[in-house]
N, C-alpha and C positions, 0 to 999 in steps of 0.2 A: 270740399270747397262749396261755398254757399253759391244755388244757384237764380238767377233773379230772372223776374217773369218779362219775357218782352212780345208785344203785339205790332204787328203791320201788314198791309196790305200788297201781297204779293201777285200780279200778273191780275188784278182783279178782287184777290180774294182777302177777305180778314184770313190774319192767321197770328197763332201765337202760340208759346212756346216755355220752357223753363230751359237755362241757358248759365253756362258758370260764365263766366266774366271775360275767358280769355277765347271763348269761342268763336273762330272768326266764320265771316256771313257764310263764305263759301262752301265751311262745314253745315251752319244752319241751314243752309239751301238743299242741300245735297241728302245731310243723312237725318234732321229732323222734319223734312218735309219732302221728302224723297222725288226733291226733283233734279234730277244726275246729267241734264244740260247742259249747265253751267261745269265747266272743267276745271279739273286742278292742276297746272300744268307744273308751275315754277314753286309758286308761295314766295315771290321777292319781289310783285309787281313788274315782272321783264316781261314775261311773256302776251298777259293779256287774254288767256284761254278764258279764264273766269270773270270777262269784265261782266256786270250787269247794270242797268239802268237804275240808278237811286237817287230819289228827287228830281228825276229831270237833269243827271249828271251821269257821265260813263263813272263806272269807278271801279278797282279791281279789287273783287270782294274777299281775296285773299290777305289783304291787306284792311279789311275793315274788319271791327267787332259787331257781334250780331247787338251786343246792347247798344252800340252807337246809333243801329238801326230800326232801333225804338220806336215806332210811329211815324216811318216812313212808308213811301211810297215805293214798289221795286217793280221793274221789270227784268225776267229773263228768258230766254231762248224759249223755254214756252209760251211766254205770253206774248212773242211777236205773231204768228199766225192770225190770217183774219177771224173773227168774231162764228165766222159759218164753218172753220177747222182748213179752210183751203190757204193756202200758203200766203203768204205776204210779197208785195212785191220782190222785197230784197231774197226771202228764199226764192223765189221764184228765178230770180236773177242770177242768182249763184247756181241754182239748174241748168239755167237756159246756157249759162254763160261758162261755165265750167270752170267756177272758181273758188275748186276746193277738190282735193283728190283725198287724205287719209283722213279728213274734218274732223281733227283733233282742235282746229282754233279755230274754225267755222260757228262756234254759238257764240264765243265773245268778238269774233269777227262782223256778225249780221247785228248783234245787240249794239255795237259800236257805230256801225255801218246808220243804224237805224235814227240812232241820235246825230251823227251828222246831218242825215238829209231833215232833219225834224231841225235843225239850227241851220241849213244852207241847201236847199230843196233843190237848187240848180248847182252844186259844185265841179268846179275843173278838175282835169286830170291832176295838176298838182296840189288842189285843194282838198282832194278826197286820197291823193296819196300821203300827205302831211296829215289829214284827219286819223286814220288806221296807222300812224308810226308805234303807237305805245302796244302793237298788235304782232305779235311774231308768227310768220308761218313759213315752215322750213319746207314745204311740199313746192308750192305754187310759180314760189318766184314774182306774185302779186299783182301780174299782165292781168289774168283773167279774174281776180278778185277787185280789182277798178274796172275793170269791163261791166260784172256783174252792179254795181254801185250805179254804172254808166246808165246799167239797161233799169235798174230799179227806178234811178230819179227820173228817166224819160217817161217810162211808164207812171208814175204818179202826178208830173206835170202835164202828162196826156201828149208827149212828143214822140218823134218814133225816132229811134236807134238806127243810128246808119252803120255801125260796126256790127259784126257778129262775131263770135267766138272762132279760137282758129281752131 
């Protein structure tokens, strides 16, 4: 199969690639730029493990072709950490807050997590549990994965967290 050339910017960086047609992003991510972050949970969009950032959109990249990705813009699980390598708030929050045990969908959890609070910097508990629904995690039970969101958006609006984790 012929393969065609595609170029974009991943987490910051130009990157680009030769890619047959049917390659979806989440293989591109994974095995021709070996960043293994981003999870492959389902491959039918249910789950959500491999969501990443593109164009300013969650999207589950098992479900996208990397040629559709042509000249876009991506972020994923590695490119949320702050710029100096120290965590972001949202990791940060999922630490403090203890909201993730086998973080098997903790990278498309925080990638998700990340473009909420970048679309709703103050969200409610049911606004931030409606935002993570396309997001499955079978560990959690998802108290302390909205706790951690809770403690991320205080901490970036510079408010303090009246909850803690149980």
């Amino acid at each position: 199969m012929a393969k065609t050339h595609v170029t974009m910017k991943v987490n910051g960086a130009e990157v680009e690639g030769l890619v047959e047609p049917r390659t979806l992003l989440v293989h591109f991510i994974r095995e021709n730029l070996a960043m293994t972050g981003t999870h492959i949970g389902c491959e039918t969009t249910h789950c959500g493990a491999c969501t990443v950032d593109l164009d300013g959109m969650s999207v589950k990249s098992c479900t996208v072709f990397a040629v559709q990705a042509n000249g876009s813009d991506i972020i994923t699980i590695e490119g949320v950490a702050n710029a100096d390598g120290s965590l972001s708030a949202l990791q940060e929050g999922f630490r403090m807050m203890h909201g993730l045990q086998c973080g098997f969908c903790t990278p498309g959890m925080i990638v998700r997590a990340q473009r909420l609070l970048k679309e709703n910097p103050s969200p409610t508990e049911a606004e931030i549990r409606m935002g993570i629904s396309g997001n499955i995690c079978r560990c959690t039970g998802y108290q302390n994965i909205v706790k951690a969101i809770q403690y991320a958006a205080a901490k970036i609006n510079g408010v303090e967290l009246q909850e803690a984790a149980e």
